[in-house]
PDB file of N, CA, C and O in Angstrom:
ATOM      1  N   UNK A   1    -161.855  75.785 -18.626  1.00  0.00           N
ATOM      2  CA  UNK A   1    -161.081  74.836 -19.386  1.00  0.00           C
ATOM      3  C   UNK A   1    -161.968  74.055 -20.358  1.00  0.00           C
ATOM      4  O   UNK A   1    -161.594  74.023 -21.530  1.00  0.00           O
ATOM      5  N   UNK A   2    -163.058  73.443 -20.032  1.00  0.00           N
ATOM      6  CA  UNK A   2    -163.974  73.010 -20.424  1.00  0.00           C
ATOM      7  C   UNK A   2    -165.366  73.601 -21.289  1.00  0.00           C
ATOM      8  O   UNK A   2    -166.394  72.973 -21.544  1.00  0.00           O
ATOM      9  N   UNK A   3    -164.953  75.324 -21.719  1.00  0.00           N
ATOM     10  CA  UNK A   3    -165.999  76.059 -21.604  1.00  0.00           C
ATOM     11  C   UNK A   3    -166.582  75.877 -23.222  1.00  0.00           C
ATOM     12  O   UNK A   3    -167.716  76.001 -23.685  1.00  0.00           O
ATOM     13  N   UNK A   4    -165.149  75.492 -23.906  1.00  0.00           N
ATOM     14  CA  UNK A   4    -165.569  74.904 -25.645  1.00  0.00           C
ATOM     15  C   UNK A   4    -166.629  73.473 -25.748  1.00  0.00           C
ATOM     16  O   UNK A   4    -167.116  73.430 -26.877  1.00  0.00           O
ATOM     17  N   UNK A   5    -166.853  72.920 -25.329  1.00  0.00           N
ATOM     18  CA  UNK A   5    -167.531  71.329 -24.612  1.00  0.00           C
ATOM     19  C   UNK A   5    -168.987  71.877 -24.286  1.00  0.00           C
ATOM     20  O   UNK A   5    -169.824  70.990 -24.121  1.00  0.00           O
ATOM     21  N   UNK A   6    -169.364  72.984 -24.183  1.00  0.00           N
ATOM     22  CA  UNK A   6    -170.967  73.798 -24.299  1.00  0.00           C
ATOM     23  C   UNK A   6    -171.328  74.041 -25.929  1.00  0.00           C
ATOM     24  O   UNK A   6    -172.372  74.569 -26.312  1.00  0.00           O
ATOM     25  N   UNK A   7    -170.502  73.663 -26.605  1.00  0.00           N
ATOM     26  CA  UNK A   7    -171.352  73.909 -27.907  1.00  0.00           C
ATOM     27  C   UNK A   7    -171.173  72.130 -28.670  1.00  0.00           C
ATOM     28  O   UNK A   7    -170.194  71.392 -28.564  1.00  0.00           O
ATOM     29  N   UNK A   8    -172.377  71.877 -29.352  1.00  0.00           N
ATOM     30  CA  UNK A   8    -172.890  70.750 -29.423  1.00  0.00           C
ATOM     31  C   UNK A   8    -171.571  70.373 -30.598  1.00  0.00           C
ATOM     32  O   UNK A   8    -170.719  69.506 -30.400  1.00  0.00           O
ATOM     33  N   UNK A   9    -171.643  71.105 -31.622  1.00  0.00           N
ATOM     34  CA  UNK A   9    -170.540  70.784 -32.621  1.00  0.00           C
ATOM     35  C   UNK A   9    -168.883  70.303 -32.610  1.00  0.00           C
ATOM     36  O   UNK A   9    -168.181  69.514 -33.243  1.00  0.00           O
ATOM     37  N   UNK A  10    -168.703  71.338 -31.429  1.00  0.00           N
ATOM     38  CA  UNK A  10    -167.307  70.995 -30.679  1.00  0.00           C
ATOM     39  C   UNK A  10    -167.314  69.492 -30.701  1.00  0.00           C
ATOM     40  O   UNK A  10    -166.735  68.669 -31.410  1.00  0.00           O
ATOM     41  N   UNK A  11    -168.478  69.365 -29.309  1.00  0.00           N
ATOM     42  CA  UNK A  11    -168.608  68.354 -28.752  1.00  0.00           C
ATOM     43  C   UNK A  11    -168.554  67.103 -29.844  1.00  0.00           C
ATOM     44  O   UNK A  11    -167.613  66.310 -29.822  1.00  0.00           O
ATOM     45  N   UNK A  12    -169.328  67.022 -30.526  1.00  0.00           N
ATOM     46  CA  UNK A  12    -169.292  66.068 -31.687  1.00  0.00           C
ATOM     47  C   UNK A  12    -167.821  66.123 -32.441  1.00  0.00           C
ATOM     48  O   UNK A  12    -167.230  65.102 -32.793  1.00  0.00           O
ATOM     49  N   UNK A  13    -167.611  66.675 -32.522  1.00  0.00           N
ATOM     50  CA  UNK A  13    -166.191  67.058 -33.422  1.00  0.00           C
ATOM     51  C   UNK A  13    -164.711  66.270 -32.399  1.00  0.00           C
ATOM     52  O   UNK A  13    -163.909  65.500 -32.927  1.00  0.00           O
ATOM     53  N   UNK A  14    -164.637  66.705 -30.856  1.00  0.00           N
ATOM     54  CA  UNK A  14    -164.185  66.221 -30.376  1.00  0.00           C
ATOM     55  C   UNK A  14    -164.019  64.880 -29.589  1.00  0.00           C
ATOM     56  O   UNK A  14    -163.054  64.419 -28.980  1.00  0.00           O
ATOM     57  N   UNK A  15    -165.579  64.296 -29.854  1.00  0.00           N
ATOM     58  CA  UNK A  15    -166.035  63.100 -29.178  1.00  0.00           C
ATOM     59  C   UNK A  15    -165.278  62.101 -30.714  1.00  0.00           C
ATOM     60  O   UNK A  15    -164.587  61.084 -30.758  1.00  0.00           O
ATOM     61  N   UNK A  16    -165.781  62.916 -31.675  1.00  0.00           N
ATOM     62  CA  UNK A  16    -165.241  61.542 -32.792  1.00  0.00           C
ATOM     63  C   UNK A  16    -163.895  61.442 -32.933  1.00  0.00           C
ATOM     64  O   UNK A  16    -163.366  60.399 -33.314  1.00  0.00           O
ATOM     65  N   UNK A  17    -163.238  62.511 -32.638  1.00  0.00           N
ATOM     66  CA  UNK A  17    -161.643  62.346 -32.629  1.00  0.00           C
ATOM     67  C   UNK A  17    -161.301  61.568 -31.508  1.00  0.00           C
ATOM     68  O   UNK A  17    -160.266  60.944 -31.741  1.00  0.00           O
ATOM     69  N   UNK A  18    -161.724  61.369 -30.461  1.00  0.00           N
ATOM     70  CA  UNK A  18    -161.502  60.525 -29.113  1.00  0.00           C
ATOM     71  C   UNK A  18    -161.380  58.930 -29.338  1.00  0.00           C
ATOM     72  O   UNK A  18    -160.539  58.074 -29.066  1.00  0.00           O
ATOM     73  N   UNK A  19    -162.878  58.965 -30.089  1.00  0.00           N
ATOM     74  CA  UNK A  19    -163.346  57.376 -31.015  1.00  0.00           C
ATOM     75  C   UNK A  19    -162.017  56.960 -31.796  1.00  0.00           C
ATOM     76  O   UNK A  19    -161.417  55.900 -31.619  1.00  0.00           O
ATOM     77  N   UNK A  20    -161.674  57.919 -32.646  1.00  0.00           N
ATOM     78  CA  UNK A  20    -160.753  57.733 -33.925  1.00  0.00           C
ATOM     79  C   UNK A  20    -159.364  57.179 -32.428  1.00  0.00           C
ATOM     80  O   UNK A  20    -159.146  56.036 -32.024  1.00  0.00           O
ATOM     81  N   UNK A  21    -158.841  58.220 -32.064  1.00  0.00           N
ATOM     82  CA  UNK A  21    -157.594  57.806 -31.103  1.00  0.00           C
ATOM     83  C   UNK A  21    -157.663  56.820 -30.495  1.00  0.00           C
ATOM     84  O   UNK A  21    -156.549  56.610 -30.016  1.00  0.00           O
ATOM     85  N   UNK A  22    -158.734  55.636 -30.069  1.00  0.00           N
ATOM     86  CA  UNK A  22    -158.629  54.779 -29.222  1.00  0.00           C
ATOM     87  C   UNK A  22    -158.348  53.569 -30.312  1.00  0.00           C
ATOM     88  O   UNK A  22    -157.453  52.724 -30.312  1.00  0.00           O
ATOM     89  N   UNK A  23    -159.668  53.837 -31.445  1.00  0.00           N
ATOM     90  CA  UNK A  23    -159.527  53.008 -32.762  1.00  0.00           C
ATOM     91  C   UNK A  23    -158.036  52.578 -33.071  1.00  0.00           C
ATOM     92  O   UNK A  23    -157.614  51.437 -32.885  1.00  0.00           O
ATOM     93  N   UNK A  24    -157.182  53.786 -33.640  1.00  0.00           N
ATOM     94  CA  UNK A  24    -155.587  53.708 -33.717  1.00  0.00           C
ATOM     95  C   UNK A  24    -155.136  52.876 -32.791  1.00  0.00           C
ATOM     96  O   UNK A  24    -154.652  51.777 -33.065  1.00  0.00           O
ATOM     97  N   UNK A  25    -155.284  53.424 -31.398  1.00  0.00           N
ATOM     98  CA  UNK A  25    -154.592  52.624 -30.564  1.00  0.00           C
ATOM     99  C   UNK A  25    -154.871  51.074 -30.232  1.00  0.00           C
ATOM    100  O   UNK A  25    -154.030  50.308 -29.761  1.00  0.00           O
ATOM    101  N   UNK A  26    -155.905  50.817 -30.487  1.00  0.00           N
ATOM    102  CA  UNK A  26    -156.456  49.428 -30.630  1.00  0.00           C
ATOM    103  C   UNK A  26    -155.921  48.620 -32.286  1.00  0.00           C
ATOM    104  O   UNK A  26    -155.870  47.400 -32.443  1.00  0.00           O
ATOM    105  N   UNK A  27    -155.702  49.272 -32.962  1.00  0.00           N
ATOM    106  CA  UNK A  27    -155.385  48.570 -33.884  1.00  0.00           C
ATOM    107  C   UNK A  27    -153.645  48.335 -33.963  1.00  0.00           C
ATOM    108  O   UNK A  27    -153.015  47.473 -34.576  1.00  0.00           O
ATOM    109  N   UNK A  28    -153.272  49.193 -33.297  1.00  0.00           N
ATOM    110  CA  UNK A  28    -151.552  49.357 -33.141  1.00  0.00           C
ATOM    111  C   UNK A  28    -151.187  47.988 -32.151  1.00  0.00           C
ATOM    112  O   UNK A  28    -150.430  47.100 -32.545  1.00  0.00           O
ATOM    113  N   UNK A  29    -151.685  47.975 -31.146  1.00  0.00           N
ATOM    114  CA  UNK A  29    -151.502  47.035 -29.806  1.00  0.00           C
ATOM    115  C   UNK A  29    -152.162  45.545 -30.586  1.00  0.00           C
ATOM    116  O   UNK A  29    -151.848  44.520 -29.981  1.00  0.00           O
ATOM    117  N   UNK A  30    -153.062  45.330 -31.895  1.00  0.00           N
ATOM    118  CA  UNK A  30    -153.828  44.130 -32.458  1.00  0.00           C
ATOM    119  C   UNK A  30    -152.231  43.837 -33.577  1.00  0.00           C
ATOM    120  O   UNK A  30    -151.562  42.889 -33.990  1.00  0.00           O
ATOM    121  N   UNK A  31    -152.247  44.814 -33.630  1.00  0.00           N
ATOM    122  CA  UNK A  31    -150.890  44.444 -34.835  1.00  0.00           C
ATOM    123  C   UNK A  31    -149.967  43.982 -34.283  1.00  0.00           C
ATOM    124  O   UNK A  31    -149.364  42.947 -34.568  1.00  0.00           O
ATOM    125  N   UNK A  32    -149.773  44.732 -33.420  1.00  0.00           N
ATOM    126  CA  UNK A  32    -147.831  43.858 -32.184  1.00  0.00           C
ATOM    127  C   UNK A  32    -148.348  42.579 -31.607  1.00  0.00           C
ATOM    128  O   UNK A  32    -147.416  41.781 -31.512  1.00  0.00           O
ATOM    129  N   UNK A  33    -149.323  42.151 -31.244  1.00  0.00           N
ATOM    130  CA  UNK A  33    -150.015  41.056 -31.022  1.00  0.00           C
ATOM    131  C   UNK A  33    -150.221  39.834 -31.970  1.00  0.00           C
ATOM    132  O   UNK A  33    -149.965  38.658 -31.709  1.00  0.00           O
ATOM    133  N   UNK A  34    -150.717  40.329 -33.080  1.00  0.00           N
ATOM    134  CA  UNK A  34    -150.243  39.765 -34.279  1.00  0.00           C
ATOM    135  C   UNK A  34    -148.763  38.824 -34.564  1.00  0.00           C
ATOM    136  O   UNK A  34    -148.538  37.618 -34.671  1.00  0.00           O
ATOM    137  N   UNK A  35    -148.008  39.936 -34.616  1.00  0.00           N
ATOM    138  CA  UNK A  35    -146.926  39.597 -35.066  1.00  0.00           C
ATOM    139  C   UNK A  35    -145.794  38.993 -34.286  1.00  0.00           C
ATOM    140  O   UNK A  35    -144.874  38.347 -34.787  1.00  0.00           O
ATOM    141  N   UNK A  36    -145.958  39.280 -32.927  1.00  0.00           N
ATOM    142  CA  UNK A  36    -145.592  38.568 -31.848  1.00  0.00           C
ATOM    143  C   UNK A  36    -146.131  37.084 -32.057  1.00  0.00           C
ATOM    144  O   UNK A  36    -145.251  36.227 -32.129  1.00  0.00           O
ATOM    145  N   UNK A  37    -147.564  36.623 -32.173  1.00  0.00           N
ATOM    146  CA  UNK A  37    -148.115  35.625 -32.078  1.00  0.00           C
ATOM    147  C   UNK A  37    -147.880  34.602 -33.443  1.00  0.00           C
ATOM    148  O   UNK A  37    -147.788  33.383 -33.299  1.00  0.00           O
ATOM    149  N   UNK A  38    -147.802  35.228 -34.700  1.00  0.00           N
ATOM    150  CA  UNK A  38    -147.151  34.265 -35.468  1.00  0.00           C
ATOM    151  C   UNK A  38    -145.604  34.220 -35.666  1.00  0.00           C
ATOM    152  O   UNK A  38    -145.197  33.121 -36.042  1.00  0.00           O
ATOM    153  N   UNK A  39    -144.809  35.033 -35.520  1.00  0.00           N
ATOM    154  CA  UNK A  39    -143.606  35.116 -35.417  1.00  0.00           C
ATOM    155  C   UNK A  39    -142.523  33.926 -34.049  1.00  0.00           C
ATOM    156  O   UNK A  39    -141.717  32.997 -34.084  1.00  0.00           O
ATOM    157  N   UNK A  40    -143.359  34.934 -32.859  1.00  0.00           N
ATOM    158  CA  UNK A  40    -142.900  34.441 -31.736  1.00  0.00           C
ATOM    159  C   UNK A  40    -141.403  35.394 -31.743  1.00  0.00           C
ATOM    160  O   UNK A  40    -140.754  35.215 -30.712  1.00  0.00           O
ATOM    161  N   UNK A  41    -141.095  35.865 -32.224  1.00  0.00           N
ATOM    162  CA  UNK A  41    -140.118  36.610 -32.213  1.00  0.00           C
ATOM    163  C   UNK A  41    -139.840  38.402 -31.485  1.00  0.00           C
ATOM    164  O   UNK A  41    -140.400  39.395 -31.951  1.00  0.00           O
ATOM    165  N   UNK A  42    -138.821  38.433 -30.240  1.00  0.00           N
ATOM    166  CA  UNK A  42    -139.318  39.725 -29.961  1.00  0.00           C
ATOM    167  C   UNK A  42    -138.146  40.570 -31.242  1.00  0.00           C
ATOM    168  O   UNK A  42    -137.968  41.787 -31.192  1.00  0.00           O
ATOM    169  N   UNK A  43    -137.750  40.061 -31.852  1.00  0.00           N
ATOM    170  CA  UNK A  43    -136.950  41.104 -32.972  1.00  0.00           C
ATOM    171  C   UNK A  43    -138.028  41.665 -33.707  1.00  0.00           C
ATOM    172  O   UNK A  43    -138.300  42.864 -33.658  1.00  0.00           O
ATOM    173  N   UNK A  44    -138.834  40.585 -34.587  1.00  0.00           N
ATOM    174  CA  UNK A  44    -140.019  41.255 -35.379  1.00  0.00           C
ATOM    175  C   UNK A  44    -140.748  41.990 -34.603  1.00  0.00           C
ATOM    176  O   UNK A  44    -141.087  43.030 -35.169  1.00  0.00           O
ATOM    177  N   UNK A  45    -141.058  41.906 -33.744  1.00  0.00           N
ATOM    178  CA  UNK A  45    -141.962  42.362 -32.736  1.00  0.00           C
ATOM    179  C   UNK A  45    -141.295  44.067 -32.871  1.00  0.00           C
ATOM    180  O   UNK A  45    -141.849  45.110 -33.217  1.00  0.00           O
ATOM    181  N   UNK A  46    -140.030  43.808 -32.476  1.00  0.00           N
ATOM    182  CA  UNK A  46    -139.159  45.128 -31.896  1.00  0.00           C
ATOM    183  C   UNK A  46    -139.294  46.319 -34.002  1.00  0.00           C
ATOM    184  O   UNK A  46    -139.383  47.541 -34.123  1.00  0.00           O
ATOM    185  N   UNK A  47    -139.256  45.481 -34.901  1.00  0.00           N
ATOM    186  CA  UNK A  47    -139.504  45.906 -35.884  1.00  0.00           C
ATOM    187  C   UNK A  47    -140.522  46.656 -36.602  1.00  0.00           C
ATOM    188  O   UNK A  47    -140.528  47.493 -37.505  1.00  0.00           O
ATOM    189  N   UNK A  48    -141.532  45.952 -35.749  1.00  0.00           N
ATOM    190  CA  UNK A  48    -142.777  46.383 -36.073  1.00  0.00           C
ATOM    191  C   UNK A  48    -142.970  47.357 -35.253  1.00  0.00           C
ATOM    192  O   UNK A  48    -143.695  48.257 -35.678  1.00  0.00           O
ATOM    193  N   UNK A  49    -142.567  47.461 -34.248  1.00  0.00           N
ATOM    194  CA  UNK A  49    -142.875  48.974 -33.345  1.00  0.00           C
ATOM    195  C   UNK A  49    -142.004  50.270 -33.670  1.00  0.00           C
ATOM    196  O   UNK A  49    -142.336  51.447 -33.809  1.00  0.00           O
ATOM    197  N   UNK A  50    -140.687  49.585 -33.746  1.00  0.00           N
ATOM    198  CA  UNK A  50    -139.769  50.593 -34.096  1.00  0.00           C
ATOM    199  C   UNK A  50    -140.163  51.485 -35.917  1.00  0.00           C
ATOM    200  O   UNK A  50    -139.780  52.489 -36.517  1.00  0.00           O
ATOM    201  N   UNK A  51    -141.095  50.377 -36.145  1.00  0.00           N
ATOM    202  CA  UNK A  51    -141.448  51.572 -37.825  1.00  0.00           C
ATOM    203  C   UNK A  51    -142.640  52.301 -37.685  1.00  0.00           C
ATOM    204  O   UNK A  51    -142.933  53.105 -38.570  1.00  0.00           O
ATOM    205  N   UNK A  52    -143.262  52.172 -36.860  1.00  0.00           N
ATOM    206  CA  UNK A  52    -144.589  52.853 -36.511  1.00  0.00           C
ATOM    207  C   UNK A  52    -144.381  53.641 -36.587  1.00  0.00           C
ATOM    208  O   UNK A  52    -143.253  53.764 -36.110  1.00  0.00           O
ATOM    209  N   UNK A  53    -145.002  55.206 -37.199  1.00  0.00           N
ATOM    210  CA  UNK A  53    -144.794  56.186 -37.347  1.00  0.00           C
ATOM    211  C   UNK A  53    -145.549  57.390 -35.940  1.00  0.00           C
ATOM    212  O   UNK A  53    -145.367  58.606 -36.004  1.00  0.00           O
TER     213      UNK A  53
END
């Protein structure tokens, strides 16, 4: 399962996409946080998630 993860390039290739996916997800969860926090509103809140692509 793991047998692509023996070549160094993979590895790099797939380690930075890992970086990139957490990045996204950290910036998605900073944004609803955001907007929750100046709003106070769970409608905006519900707005801002519901357009996320």
């Amino acid at each position: 399962m793991f047998a692509a993860l023996r070549v160094r390039d993979y590895r790099i290739y797939w380690s930075t996409g890992l970086v990139s996916n957490i990045g996204s997800a950290m910036q998605g969860v900073a944004l609803d946080w955001f907007v929750l926090t100046l709003t106070h509103s769970g409608t905006a809140l519900g707005w801002v998630v519901g357009s996320a692509p």
